[in-house]
N, C-alpha and C positions, 0 to 999 in steps of 0.2 A: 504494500500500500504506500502510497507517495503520498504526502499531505504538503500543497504549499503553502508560506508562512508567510504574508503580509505585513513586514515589518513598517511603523509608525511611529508613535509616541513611546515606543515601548523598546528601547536601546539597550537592552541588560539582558542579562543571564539572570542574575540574582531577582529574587521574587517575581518571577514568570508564569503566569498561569497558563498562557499558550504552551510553554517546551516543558511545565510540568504535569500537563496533560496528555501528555503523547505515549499511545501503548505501544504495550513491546512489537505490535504487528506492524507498524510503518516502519517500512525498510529504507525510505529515501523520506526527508526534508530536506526545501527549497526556500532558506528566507529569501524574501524579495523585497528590497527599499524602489517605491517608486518615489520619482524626482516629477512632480505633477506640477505643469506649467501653468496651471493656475493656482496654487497655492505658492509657484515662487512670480508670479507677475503682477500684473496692476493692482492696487487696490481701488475700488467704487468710487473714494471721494479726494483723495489726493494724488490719484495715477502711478503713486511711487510703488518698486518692489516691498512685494509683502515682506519677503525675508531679506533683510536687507546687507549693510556690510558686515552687523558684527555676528548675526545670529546664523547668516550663512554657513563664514569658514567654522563655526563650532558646533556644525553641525556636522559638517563635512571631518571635525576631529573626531567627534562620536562615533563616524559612524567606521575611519579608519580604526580607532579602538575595539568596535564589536566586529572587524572584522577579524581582527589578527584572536580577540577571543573566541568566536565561531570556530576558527580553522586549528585551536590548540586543543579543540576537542570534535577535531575528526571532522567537522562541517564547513562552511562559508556561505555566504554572501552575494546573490545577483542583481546587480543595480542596473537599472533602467530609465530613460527621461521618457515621461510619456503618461497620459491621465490613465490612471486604475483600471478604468472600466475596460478598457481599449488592450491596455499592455498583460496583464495579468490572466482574463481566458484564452488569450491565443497562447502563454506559456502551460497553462492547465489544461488545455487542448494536446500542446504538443507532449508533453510530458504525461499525460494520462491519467494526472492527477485525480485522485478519489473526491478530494475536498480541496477548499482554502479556508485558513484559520486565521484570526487576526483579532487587534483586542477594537476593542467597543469605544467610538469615542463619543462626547457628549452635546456634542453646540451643532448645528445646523447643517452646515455645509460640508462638513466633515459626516455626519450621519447621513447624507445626501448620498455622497461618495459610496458609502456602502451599503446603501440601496441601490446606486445606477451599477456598482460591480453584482448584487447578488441577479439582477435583471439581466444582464450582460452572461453570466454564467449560465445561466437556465435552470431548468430542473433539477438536471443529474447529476449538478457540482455544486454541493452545500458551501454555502458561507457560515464559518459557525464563527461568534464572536466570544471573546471574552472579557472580563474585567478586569484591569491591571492597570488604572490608571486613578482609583481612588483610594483615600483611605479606607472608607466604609464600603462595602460590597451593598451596591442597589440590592441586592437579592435579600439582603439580610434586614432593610429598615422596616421594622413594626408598621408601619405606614405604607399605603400606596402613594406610586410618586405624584399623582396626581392632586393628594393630600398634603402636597410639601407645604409648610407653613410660611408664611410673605414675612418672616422674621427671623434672624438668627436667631435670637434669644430665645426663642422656642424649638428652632431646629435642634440646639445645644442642647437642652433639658428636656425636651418632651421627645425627639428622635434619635440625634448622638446617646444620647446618654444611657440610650434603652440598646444600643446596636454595639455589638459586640466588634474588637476591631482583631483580627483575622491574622493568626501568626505568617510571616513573610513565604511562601513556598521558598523550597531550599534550592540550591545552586546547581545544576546538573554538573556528573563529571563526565558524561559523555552526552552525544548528541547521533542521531543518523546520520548516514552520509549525504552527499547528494547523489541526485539520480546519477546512474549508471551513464556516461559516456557524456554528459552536460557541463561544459567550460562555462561557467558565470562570467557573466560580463564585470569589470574593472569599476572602479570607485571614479565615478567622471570628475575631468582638470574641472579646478573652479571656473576658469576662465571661458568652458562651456555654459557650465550654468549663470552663470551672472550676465552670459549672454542671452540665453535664456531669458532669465526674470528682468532684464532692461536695465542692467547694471554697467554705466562706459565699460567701466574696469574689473579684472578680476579682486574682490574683496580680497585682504589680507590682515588679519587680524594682529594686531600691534599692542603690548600691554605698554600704556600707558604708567607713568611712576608714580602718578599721584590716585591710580583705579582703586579703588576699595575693594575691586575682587582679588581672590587667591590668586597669586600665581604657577595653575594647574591649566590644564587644556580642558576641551571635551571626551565627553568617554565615561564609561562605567568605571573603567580605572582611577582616572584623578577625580569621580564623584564618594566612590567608596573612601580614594585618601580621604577625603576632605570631611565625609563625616568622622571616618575614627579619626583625623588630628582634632575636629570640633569637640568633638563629645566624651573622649576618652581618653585622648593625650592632654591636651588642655583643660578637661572639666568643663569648658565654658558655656553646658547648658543652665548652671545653677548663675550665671547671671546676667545671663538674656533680658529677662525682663530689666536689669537696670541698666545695660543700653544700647535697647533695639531703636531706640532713637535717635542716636547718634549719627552722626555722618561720613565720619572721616573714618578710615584704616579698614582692616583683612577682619578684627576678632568682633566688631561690634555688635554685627548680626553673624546667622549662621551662611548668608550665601550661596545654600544650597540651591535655591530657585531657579538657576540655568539646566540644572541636570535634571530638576524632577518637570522640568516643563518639555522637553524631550524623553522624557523616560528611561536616561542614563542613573538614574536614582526613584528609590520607591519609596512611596510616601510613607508605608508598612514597617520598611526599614529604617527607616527614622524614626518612624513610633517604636518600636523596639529597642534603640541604642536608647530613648527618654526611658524605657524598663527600665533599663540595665542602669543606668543612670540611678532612676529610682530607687533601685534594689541595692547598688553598690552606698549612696550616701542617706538613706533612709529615708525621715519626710520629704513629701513632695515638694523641690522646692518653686519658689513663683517664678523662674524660669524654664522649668520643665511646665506646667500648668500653663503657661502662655504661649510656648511653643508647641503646648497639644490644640491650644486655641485658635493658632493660625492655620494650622492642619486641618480643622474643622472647616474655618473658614475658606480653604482653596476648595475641598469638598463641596460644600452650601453653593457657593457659585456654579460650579460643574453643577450639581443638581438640578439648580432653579434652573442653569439654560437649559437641564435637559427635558424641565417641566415645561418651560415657556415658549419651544423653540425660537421662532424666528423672532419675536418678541422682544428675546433678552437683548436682540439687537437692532430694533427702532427706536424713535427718537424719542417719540413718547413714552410715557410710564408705564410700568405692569401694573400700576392703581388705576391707568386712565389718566395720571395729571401731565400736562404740557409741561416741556422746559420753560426757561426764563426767554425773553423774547432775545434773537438774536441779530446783530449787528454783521454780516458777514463783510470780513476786511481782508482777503488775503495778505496785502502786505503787511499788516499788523500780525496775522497768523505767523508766515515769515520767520517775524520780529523775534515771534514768541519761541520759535523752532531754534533759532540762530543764538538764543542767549542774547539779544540784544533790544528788550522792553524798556529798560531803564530802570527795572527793579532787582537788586543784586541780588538777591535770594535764589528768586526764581530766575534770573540769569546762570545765574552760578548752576543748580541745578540741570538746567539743559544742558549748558555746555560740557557737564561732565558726561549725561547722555550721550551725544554727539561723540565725544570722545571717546568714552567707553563700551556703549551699551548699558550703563547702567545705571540706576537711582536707586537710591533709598529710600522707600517706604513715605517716608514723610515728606520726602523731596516728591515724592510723585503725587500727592494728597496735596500738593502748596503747588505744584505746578498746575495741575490741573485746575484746582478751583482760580488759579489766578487767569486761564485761559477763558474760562465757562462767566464766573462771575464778575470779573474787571474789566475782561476783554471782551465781552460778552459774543464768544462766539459758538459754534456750531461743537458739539462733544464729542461727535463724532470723528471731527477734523485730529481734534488730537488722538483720541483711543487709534485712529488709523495711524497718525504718526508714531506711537510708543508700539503698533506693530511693526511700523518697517524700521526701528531704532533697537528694538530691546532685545538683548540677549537671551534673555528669559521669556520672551513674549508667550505668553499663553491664553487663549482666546476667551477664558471662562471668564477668569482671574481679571484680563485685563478689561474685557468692558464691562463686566458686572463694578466692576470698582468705579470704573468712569460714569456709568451710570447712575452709583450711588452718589458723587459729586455730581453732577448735572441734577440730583434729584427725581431721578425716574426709574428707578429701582424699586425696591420692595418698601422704601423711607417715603415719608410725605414731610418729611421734615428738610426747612432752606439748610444745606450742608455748605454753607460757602465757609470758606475758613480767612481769617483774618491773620494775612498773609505777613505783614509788620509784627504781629504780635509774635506771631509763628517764631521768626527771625531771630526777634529776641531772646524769645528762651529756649530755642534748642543751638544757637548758633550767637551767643552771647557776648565772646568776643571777638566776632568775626572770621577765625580763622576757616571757616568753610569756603566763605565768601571768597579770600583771599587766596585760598589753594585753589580754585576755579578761575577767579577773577585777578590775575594777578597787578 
């Protein structure tokens, strides 16, 4: 039995429900990375590549990583440019494939995708999906999802709290081979794909001295370093919470968020080291408790969009309420993109963006309301920029949050934040400002 593997969000070995579901009866797996020309091209509202400079080549490191680990246990790798639907049954055709397996994604266009491949396949070749991209297993919530509550604070207590979180499947030490006499095709130059996605240049990713990320690559390898130096070498979940706020340097937060939004790190696994965590220094401390809180929260978001479909991404509210009225200025948008509004904060913030792929939490909460409510413009504009900018970009995460600042989220409450105030106290005596803005 041949089963082909539909590889996605889901870039690891470690906690795989796909490769730790496979019986001893498949003699041949086929993972298959498609490179889909509409998920690396235009976006809707500002035409730029969805994936852009920094999220590309780190992508393109992951996925050299799960290759050289595929091949250390007997398997590899076939990569393809070409939509799913199109490229995947003509390989399940030739190969004779019994099934294709692949995990389940949650947001629109992406569950589109594997409805136009199971239509594309036909009858005789199941698509079977699985779950490998939440903490909480949908199957497992006391609730139907159709009953998901328009509030965290009740997802938290009335569904988290009743839903059991699911120990990591373990690591395979072998794998099937591939099919019998089948050369996989090679890991494509960037310089194809950025031609592709409308990129002049081929991206190259350049760490930056003043980046607040680790200096690790992509890949299950440097996401695995990065939690055991986070959580076990350094201890430093017990004090998170005092400063996930922070802005500057590598230990502040845990910076996992590039790997688990590619699927180079499992959310499972990270619940696990906070166990061990737990277990090694006793009471729970309030940085283990706030790091299971944002875990929840990337969750909740996955959920709601997978309650609200296309929903979760119009302009308007999942209550029905209108955004704030808007002033459309591209060059002021521009302004806002370039780090050059006039406000140092939220300058400073983009321009680390731009430079790195990346923000801080509160940097993207101060960016964005300073976009939506100062600048009163379009939410969209930006949630589309912080996808062709962000390293970590992840589709649930990223406009459910944008949403929740623009106010048309599950909240009927004005979310603008008080951007000066902000400044103040988390960037007090300027040195943020000043490492951005020099």
């Amino acid at each position: 039995m041949t089963v082909l593997y539909w590889l996605r969000n889901d870039l690891r070995l470690h906690d795989n429900a796909v490769l730790a579901a496979l019986p001893p009866h498949v003699t041949a797996l086929l993972p298959v990375y498609c490179f889909d020309p509409v998920a690396l091209g235009p976006d809707a509202y500002l035409g730029l590549p969805r994936m852009g400079p920094h999220r590309l080549p780190f992508l393109l490191e992951a996925l050299a990583d799960l290759q050289r680990r595929y091949v250390a246990l007997g398997a590899g790798i076939h990569f393809v440019v070409g939509r799913p639907e199109e490229a995947l049954p003509a390989l399940a055709r030739q190969l004779g494939a019994a099934a294709v397996w692949t995990s389940a994604e949650h947001t629109t266009e992406e569950a589109q995708a594997e409805e136009a491949l199971q239509a594309a396949l036909g009858p005789h070749t199941p698509l079977r999906r699985f779950e490998t991209l939440t903490l909480l297993h949908p199957g497992d919530l006391p609730i139907a999802l159709r009953n998901l509550p328009f509030s965290f604070s009740k997802f938290r207590f009335d569904v988290a709290a009743r839903t059991p979180v699911r120990p990591p499947e373990p690591t395979p030490h072998q794998l099937p081979p591939l099919p019998a006499g089948f050369a996989p095709a090679a890991l494509p130059p960037s310089a194809a794909l950025a031609t592709g996605a409308g990129q002049p240049t081929p991206p190259v990713r350049s760490r930056d001295r003043r980046s607040a990320l680790p200096a690790l690559g992509g890949g299950e390898t440097a996401a695995l370093a990065r939690l055991q130096d986070y959580a076990v070498e350094r201890h430093l979940i017990g004090r998170y919470d005092d400063t996930r706020n922070q802005m500057l340097g590598e230990a502040f937060s845990t910076k996992f968020s590039p790997w688990l939004a590619n699927g180079s790190l499992s959310a499972r696994q990270v619940w696990a080291a906070i166990d061990d965590y737990d277990a090694a220094y006793g009471a729970r401390s309030k940085g283990a408790l706030q790091l299971r809180l944002e875990l929840l929260w990337r969750d909740y978001f996955r959920l709601l969009a997978l309650r609200t479909g296309p929903d979760f991404f119009r302009w308007r509210g999942l209550r029905g309420q209108l955004p704030k009225p808007t002033k459309p200025d591209r060059a002021g948008f521009e302004r806002w993109t370039q780090g050059r509004t006039g406000n140092a904060f939220v300058d400073a913030n983009m321009r680390e963006l731009s430079a790195t792929g990346f923000m801080s939490n509160r940097g993207r909460q101060n960016a964005a309301s300073y976009l939506i409510h100062d600048l009163h413009q379009d939410w969209r504009w930006g949630a589309a920029w912080f996808e062709h900018q962000l390293i970590d970009y992840d589709p649930a995460s990223n406009w459910g949050n944008w949403k929740y600042i623009a106010g048309t989220g599950t909240d009927v409450r004005d979310s603008a934040f008080d951007v000066a105030q902000q400044a103040q106290r988390y960037d007090r005596q300027g040195r943020y400002v000043r490492t951005w803005q020099p």
